[in-house]
C-alpha positions in Angstrom: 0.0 0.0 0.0 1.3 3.8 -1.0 1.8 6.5 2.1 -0.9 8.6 2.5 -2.1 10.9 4.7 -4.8 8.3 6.3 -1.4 6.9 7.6 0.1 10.2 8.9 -3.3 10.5 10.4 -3.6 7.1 12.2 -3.3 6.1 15.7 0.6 5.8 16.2 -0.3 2.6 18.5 -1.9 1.0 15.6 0.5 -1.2 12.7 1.3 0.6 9.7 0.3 -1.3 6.6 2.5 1.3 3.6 5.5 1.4 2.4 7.0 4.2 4.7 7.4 1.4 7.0 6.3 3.1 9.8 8.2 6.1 10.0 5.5 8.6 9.2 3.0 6.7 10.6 0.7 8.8 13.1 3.2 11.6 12.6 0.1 13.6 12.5 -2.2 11.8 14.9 -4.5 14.1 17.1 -4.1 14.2 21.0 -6.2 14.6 23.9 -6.8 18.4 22.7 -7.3 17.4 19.5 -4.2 19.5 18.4 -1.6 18.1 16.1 1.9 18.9 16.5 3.5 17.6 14.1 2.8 17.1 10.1 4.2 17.0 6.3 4.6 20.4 5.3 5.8 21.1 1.7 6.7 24.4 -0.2 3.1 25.2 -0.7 2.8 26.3 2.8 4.7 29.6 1.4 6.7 32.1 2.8 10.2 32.5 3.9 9.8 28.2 4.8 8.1 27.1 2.0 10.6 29.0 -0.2 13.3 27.2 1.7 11.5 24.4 1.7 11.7 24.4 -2.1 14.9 24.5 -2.8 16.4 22.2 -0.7 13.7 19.1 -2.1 15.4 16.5 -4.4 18.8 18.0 -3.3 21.4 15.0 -2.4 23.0 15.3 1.5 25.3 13.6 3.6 24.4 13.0 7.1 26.7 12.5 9.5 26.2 8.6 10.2 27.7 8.7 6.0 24.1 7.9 4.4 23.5 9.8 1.3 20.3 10.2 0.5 18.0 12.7 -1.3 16.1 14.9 0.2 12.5 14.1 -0.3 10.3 15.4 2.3 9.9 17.7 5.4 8.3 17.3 8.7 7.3 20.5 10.8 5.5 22.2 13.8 4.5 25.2 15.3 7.6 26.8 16.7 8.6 30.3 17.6 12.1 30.3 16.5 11.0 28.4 13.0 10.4 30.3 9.6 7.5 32.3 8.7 4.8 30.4 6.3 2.2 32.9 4.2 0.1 33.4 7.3 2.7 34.5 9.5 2.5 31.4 11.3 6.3 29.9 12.2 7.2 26.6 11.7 10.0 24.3 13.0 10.5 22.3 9.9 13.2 18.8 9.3 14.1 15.8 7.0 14.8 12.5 8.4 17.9 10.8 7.8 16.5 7.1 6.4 19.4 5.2 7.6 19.8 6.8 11.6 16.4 9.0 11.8 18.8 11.7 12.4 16.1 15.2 12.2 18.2 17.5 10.2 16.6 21.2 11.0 16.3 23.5 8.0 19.1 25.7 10.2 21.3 22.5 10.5 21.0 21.6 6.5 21.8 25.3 5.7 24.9 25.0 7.7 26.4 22.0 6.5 25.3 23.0 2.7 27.5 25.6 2.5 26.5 26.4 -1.7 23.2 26.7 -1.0 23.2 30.7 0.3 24.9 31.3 -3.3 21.3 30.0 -4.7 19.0 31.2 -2.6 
C-alpha cells in the first residue's frame, strides 16, 4: 500500500500497513486536545519556509552517520524560533535521515550546505 495521509493520520499505536514502513505513521495523529503537532509540510505552505523548503527538495545530502540520500520530504510544527509560512504562522521544519532518523533542521542543513546561500 502507498503512504498517504490516512497513515500520517492514524493512531501511532496501531501497525502501519505502507510502504513508509512506519516512519511517518501517526506523525500527524490528534491528542487529547485534539491539536496536532506535528505534520508533512511542503513548499506550498509559502513564505520565507516554503521557499526554503523548495529548494532544498530533491537535493542530495550527507548525514553525519555517512548515508546519502535525497532529500524528499519535510516534517514541521508550530515553533517560535522556526520560519514564517504565508500566514505569518512559524514553523520548525526537518528531513529525516533514512538510515539513523537523524532530524536535520532546515538551520542544521543550511549550515552543512555551505552552496546553498549562493542559490537562494
Amino acid at each position: 500500500m502507498k503512504h498517504s495521509t490516512r497513515c500520517e493520520n492514524a493512531n501511532p499505536k496501531s501497525i502501519c500497513r505502507c510502504k513508509c514502513g512506519g516512519r511517518l505513521h501517526g506523525i500527524s495523529h490528534k491528542n487529547e486536545d485534539t491539536t496536532s503537532w506535528i505534520r508533512t509540510i511542503n513548499s506550498n505552505i509559502g513564505g520565507r519556509v516554503g521557499k526554503l523548503i523548495n529548494k532544498l527538495m530533491g537535493k542530495k545530502f550527507q548525514c553525519s552517520c555517512g548515508a546519502m540520500f535525497t532529500i524528499n520530504h519535510f516534517l514541521g510544527y508550530d515553533h517560535d524560533g522556526g520560519y514564517e509560512d504565508e500566514q505569518g504562522n512559524k514553523w520548525w521544519a526537518f528531513t529525516e535521515c533514512p538510515n539513523c532518523n537523524y532530524q536535520w533542521s532546515i538551520d542544521k542543513l543550511l549550515a552543512r550546505i555551505s552552496s546553498l546561500e549562493e542559490w537562494l
